[in-house]
MARZALUM-591618 format. One record per residue (C-alpha): x, y, z. Coordinates in steps of 0.001 Angstrom, whole numbers, padded with zeros to 6 digits, always signed. Example, Ala and Ser with C-alpha at 12.3 -4.5 7.8 and 13.67 -1.06 7.14 Angstrom:
<atoms>
+012300-004500+007800;+013670-001060+007140;
</atoms>
This chain:
<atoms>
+000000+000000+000000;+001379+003487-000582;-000413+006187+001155;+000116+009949+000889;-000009+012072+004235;-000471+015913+003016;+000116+017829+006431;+000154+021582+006845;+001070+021217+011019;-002653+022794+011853;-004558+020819+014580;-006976+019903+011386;-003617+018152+010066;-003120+016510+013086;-006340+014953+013336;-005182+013501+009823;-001671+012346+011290;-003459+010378+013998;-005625+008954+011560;-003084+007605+009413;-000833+006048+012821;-004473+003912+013149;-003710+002571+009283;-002719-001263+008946;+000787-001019+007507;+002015-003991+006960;+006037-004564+005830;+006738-003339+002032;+004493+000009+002489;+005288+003114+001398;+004094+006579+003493;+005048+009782+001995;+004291+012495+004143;+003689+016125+002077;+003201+019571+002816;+002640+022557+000058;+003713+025996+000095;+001700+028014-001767;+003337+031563-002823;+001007+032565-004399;-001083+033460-001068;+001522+036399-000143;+002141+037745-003276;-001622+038387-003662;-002196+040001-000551;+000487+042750-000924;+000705+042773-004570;-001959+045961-005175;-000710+047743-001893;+001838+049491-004127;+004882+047210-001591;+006109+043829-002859;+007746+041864-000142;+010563+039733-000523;+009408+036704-001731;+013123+034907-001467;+012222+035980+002588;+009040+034362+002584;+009687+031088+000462;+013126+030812+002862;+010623+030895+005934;+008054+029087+004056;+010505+026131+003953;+011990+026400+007244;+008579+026068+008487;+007464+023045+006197;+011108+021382+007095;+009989+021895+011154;+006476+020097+010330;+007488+017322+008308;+010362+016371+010919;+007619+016702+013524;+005607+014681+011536;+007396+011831+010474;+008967+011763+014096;+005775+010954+015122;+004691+008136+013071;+007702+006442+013248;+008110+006551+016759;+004478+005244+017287;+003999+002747+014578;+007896+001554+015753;+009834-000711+013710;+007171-002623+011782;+005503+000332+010030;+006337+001598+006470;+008928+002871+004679;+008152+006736+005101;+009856+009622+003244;+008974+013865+003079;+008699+016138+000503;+007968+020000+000387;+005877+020827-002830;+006276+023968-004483;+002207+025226-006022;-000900+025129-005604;-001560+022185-002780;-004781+021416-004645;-002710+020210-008052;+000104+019286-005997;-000967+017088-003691;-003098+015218-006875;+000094+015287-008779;+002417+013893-006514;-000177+010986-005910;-000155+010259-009335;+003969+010021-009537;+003971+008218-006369;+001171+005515-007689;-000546+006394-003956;-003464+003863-003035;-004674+006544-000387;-004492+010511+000541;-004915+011064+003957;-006179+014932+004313;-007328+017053+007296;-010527+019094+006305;-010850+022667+007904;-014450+022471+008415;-015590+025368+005939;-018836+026328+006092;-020316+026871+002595;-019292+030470+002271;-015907+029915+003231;-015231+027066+001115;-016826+029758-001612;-014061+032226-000677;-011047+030453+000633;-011683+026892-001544;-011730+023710-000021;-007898+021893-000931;-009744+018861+000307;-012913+018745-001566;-010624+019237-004380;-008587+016873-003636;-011485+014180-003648;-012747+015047-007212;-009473+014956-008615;-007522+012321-006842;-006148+009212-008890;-006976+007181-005736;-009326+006783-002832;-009118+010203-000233;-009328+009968+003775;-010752+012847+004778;-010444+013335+008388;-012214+016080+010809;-010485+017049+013794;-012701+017504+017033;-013111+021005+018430;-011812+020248+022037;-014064+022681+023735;-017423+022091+022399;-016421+018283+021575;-018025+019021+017804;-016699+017598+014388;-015319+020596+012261;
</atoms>
């Protein structure tokens, strides 16, 4: 089985991380866990304000910060799955994480995408986009969806 983890370190993500420890590796699997950084997202925020930030800056941050989550992440797994579980690697993708995450399933040959879901309500999944519900439609595979629990009020979101 070869299963793709796309993380972005938000507690959504981490509902998605716990979700794929509870998977049934066996020996000969393959986990890649992913995370996207999206430039485009800064440079269309300050791009009409007449100041263009340093996007070498950002994208060095950017990766610092994916680099930070992805050790995190793959810490993690490994050190609760233990020795039996699969073979895991980490990438940082460069794009959109909607085409991304799609494309690297398709290179990979990924059986499964294990996704967090934010919980948008229909307007903000009209504005901000849904990189899971995209995700779904467009996968070459089946898609794990996962909802984290809001801690406080003990809802799905």
């Amino acid at each position: 089985m070869k299963v793709i983890l796309a993380t972005d370190g938000t507690s959504q993500s981490s509902a998605a991380v716990d979700m794929t420890k509870n998977l049934n590796f066996s020996s000969g699997d393959e986990l890649k866990i992913v995370t996207v950084i999206d430039m485009a997202v800064p440079m269309a925020i300050d791009a009409y304000a007449g100041y263009l930030p340093n996007t070498q800056e950002i994208e060095k941050i950017a990766r610092e910060n994916a680099e930070t989550v992805l050790e995190r992440t793959s810490r993690e797994i490994s050190d609760d799955l233990g020795g039996g579980g699969p073979a895991i690697s980490t990438d940082i993708l460069i794009g959109s994480p909607e085409s991304r995450i799609v494309e690297t399933a398709e290179e990979f040959g990924a059986n499964l995408i294990v996704v967090g879901s934010h919980g948008y309500n229909r307007w903000e999944r009209l504005l901000l986009g849904s990189v899971s519900d995209s995700v779904v439609h467009h996968a070459p595979c089946s898609v794990l969806v996962v909802r984290h629990e809001d801690v406080e009020t003990g809802e799905n979101k």
